[in-house]
C-alpha positions in Angstrom: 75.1 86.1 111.8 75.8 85.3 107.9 77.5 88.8 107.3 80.1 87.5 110.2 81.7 85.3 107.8 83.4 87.3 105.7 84.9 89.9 108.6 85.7 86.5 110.1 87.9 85.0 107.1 89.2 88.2 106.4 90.9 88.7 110.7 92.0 84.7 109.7 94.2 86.3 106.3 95.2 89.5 108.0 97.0 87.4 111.0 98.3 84.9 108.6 99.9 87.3 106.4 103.0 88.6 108.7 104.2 85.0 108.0 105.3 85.4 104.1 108.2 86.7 105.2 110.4 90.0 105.8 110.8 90.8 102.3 107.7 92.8 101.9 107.3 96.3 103.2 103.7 95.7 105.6 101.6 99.1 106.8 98.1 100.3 107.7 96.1 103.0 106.9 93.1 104.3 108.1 90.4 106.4 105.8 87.6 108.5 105.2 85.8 107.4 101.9 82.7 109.7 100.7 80.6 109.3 97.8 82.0 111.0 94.6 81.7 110.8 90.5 78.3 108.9 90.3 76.8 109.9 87.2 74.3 112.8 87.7 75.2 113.2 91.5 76.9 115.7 93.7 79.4 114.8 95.9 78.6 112.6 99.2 75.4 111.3 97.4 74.5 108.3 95.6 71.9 107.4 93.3 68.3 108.6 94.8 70.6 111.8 96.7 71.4 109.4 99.5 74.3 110.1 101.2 77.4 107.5 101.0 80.5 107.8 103.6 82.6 105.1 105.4 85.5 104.6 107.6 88.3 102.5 106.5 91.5 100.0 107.9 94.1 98.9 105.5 96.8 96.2 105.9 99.2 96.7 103.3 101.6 94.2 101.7 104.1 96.1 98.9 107.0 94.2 97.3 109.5 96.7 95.5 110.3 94.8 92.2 114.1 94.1 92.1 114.3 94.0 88.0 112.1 98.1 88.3 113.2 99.7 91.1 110.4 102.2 91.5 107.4 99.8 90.7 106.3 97.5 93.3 103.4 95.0 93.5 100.7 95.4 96.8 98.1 93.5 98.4 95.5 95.2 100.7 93.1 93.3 102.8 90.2 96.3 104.3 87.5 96.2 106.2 85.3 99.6 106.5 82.8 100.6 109.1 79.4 102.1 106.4 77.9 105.2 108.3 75.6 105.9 105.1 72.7 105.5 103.5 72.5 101.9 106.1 74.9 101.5 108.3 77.1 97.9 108.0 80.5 96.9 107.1 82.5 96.2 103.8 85.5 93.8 104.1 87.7 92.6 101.0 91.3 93.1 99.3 92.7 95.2 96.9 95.7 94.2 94.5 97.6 96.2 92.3 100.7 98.3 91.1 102.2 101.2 92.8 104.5 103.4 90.7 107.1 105.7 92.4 108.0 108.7 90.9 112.3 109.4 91.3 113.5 105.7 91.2 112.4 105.2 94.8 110.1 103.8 97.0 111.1 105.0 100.1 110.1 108.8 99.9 108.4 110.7 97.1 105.1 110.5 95.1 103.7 107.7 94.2 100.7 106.7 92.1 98.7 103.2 92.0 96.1 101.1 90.2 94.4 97.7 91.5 91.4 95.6 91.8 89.9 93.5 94.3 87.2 92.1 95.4 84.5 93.1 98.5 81.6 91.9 100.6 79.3 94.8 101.6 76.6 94.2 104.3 75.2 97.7 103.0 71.8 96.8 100.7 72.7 99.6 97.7 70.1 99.7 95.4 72.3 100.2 92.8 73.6 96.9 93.1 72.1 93.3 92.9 74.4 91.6 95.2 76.4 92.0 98.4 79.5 90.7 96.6 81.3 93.0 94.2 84.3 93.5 92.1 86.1 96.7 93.1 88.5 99.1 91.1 91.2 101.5 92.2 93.2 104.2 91.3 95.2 106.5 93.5 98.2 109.3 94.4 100.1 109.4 97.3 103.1 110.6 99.2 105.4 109.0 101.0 108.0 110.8 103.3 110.0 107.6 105.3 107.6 105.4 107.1 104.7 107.6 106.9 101.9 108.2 103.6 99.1 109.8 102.8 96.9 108.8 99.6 93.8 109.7 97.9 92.3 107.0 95.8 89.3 106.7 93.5 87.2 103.5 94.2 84.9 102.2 91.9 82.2 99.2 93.3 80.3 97.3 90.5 78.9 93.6 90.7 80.6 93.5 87.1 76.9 92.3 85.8 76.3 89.6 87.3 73.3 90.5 89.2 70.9 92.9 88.0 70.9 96.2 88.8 74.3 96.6 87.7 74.6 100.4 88.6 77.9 101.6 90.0 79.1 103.2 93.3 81.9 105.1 93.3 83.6 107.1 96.1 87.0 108.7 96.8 88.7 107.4 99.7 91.6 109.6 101.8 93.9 107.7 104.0 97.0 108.0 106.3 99.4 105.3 106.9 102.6 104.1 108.6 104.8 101.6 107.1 106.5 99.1 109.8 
């Protein structure tokens, strides 16, 4: 019952946010995540050579800055569905800056960088808490409404629960802008 919370506040932001008006570009993704970089392990594994893979939903909020046409500024509320090493969910938001490549945010490449925040249901040994501080970096493609990405994710506590031992995974996704 106390992991509901969290999925619960986060449904609350996501149907509040189409009200901040109709100057933001709004989307969702959806995303496979595996385990990648973690020092000393192969890919899909964590530390002790579990296996780490998720399922993800985005909603995205991008403004295009007026004053830098091909930066803009994004929020992303997520919530992912944990298959491995326990199953369980991770909700949370990412915020960042997106970078388009050409002098346009409507088609091309694009690259981005963010933090956020995350609740994880998932017990990770590697971590001393269920709440952590996330980090992101990513390149995408954009061809009209449509995008695809792959993004780096990096999950950490940011030390202030011991163990303090990272979990990182990379994260594809597919999206539609509306």
């Amino acid at each position: 019952m106390k992991h509901l919370f969290p999925i619960a506040l986060l449904c609350v932001v996501c149907a509040a946010i189409p009200t901040v008006g109709a100057a933001l570009d709004q989307g969702v993704s959806v995303g496979y995540g595996l385990a990648a970089y973690n020092p000393g392990k192969h890919v899909g594994r964590i530390e002790g050579g579990r296996e780490y893979d998720f399922f993800q939903v985005t909603y995205l909020l991008e403004r295009p800055c007026r004053d830098h046409p091909p930066l803009a500024v994004f929020l992303e509320p997520f919530a992912a569905s944990v298959n491995r090493p326990n199953p369980g969910v991770d909700a949370g938001f990412y915020t960042g800056l997106k970078y388009c490549f050409l002098n346009t945010v409507k088609s091309g490449f694009f690259v981005t960088a963010g933090s956020g925040l995350a609740y994880t249901t998932t017990g990770f040994h590697e971590q001393g808490t269920h709440f952590n501080f996330t980090l992101e970096a990513g390149i995408g493609y954009r061809y009209g409404r449509y995008f695809i990405e792959n993004r780096l994710r990096h999950y950490s506590n940011g030390n202030t629960a011991s163990p303090n031992r990272s979990v990182n995974a990379n994260v594809l996704s597919v999206g539609v802008y509306f």
